[in-house]
N, C-alpha and C positions, 0 to 999 in steps of 0.2 A: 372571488377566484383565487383558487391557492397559485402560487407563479415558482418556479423552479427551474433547474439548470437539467443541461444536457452537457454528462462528461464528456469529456475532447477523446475521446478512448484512442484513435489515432493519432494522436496531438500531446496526451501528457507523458510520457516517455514512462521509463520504468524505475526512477529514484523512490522510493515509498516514503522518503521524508518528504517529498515535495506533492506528491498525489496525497497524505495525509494535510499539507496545509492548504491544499485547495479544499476540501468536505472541513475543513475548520473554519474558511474564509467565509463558505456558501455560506455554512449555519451563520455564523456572525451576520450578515449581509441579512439576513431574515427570509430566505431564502426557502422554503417549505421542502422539496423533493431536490433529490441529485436520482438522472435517469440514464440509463448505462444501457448504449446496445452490445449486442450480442453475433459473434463467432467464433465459430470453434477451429476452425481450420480456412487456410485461403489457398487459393488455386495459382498453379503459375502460367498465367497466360501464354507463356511460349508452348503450353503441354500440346500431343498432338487434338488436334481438334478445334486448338484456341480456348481462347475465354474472353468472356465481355460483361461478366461481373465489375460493379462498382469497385470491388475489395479485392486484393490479389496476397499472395501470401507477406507481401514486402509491408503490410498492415499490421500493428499490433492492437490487436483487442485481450483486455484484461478478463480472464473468465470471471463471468458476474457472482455467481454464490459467493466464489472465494476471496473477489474484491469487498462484498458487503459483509461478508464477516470480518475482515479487514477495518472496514469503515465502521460498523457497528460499534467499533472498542476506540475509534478518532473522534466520533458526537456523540450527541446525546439527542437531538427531535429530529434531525433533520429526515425528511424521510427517502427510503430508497428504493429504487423502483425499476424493472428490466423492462426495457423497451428495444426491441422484444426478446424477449427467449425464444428460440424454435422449439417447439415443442414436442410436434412430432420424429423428430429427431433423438431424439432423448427417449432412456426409458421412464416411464409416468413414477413408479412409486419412487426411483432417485429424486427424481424432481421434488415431491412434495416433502421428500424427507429433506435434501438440500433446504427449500423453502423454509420449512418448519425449523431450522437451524439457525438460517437466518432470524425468524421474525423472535426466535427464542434469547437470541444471543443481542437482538435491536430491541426488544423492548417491546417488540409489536409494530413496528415501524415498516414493514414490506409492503410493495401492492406490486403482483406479480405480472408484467403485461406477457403475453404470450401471442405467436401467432406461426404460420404454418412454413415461411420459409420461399426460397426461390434457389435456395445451391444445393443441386444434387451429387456435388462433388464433398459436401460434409455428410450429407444422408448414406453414401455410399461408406464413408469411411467410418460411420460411427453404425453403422448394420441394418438401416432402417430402410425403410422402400420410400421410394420420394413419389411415386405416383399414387399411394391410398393415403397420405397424408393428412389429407381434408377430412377425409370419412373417419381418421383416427382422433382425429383431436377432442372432439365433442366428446366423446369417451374417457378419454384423458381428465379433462376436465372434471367430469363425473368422479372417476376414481377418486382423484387430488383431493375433491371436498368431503368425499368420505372419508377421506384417509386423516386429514385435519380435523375431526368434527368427531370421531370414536375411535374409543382404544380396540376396537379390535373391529375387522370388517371380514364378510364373505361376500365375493363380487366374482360374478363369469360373465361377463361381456363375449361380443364378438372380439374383440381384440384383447384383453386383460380376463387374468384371472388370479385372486386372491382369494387364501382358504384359514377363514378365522386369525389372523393375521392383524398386527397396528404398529404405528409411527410413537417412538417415544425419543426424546418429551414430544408433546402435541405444541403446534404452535401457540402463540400466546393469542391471535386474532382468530377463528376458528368461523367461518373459514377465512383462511387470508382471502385478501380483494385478487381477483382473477380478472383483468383488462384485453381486451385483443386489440391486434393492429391487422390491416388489410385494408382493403377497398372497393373491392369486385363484389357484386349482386349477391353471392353465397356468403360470403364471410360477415357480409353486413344481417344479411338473415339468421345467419348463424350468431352471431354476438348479440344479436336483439333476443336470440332466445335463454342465452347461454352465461352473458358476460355481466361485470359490473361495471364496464365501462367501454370507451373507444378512445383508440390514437389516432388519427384519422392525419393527414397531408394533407391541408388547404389553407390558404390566407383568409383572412376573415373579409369577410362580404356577405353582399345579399347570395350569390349561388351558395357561397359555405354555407351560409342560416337555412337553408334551402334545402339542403343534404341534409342538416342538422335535423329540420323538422321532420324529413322523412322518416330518418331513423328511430325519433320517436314514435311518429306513426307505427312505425315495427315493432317498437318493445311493446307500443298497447297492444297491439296484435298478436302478441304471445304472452298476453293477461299480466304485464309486469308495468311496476310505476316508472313513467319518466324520469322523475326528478329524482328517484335512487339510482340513477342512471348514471354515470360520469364521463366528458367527452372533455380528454386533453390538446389543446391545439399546439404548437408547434410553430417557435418565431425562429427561426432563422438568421441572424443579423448580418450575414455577408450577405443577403437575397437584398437588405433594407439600407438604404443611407442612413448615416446615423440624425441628422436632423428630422427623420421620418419614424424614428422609433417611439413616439409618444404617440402618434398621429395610429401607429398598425397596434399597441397597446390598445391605442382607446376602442378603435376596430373590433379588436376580441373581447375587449370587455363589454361591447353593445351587442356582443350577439347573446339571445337565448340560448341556453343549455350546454354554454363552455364554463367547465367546474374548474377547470385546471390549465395551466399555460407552461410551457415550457421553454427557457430560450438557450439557443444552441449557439456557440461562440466558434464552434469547426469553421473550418474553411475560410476561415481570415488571414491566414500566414503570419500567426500568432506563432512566436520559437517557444516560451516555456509556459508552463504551467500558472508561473504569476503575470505572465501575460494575460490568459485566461482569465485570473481573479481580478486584475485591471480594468481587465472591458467590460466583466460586469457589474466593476463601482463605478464606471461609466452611463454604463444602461442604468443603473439606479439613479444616478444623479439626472441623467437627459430624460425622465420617463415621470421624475417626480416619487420616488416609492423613499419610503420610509424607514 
């Protein structure tokens, strides 16, 4: 199981000497992925109508392309990973050009997770319809790994159209890894046909391994292998005591068909950034990792 951090993206403020010695720390720490979510814009809850969004404009999220090319030129393995991007949101060939920039400029190091969103107040503001969302992505998709994969594409979709057209440089991964997150009936059918992997939200258990097998059942049912499959779990350490951090490790490491782990230091009322790198030579040391 590869094991990897989730940046504080509302937590590490905006000094770029000290966000560079966190992605210096992780690598050292042995650390495989640093994983960055994603917004573009936050809402002000007093607007009229209200808002009940987890995130409100008073949140700073670092945009992910322009943080990994950032970070791309701070390591060297570590890898970096958007969890998630909205996608539909966005236009698709930005995207895989952005991407392709990335994985050009890292080395090959990107795995891009994408998935479809919940704020129709950034869909509004960046031009895009928040209600065909779902029905665009699967497409998107599609384009991105044509776009990655040949220098020059002809593509007319229902939503996209490109005319003998390509992406230069092409990434160095071809195609980069394309992950979704969600959780509802459609998105899990859709990633079982689509993705290379899942982000999925659940503590490790028997219901998780439970979910887990199902979803395998899905990928064979759209004639693809399991085990090229990748399912990232997701530890939390404010949700865990910390005498219980070895015990919810050992958890996801007994289940089937988790490739990847990720632990999140948010939500501890950690003030800087090397607090952040604290608690996870903490979790190293209470966890037993090497």
């Amino acid at each position: 199981m590869k094991i990897g951090v989730v940046l504080p993206q509302t937590e590490i403020g905006n000094d770029p000497g000290a966000i560079k010695a966190y992605a210096e720390a992780v690598e050292e720490m042995g650390f495989t992925h640093i994983l960055v979510f994603d917004h573009v814009l936050g809402a002000n809850p007093e607007r009229p109508g209200g808002w009940k969004g987890p995130y409100t404009y008073r949140h700073a999220f670092h945009e992910p392309f322009v943080l990994f090319g950032f970070l791309a030129a701070a390591t060297r393995r570590v890898g970096l990973v958007t969890g998630i991007i909205i996608l539909p949101q966005r236009q698709t060939a930005l995207v895989a050009k952005q991407a392709a920039a990335v994985d050009v400029l890292s080395g090959g190091r990107l795995r891009l997770g994408v998935g479809v969103g919940w704020n129709p107040v950034e869909f509004e503001a960046l031009g895009e319809d928040f209600h065909t969302r779902g029905r665009r992505v699967e497409e998107q998709v599609e384009v991105m790994r044509a776009l990655w994969t040949k220098e020059l594409i002809t593509f007319a979709g229902q939503h996209h159209r490109i005319t003998d057209a390509g992406l230069n440089p092409l990434p160095v991964q071809r195609p980069i890894p394309v992950w979704m997150g969600g959780e509802s009936e459609v998105v899990q059918r859709r990633m079982a046909r689509v993705a290379d992997g899942w982000m999925p939200h659940f503590r490790p258990g028997a219901a998780a391994q439970a979910v887990v097998d199902r979803i395998h059942g899905l990928v064979r049912e759209a004639g693809r292998d399991p085990k090229a499959f990748g399912i990232e779990g997701r530890m939390t350490l404010s949700q865990i005591p910390p005498a219980e951090w070895g015990k919810e490790l050992q958890g996801w490491q007994a289940m089937r068909g988790i490739s990847h782990l990720c632990v999140n230091t948010g939500g501890m009322g950690l003030k800087t950034p090397a607090d952040h790198v604290q608690t996870l030579r903490r979790f190293r040391e209470a966890v037993g990792l090497k």
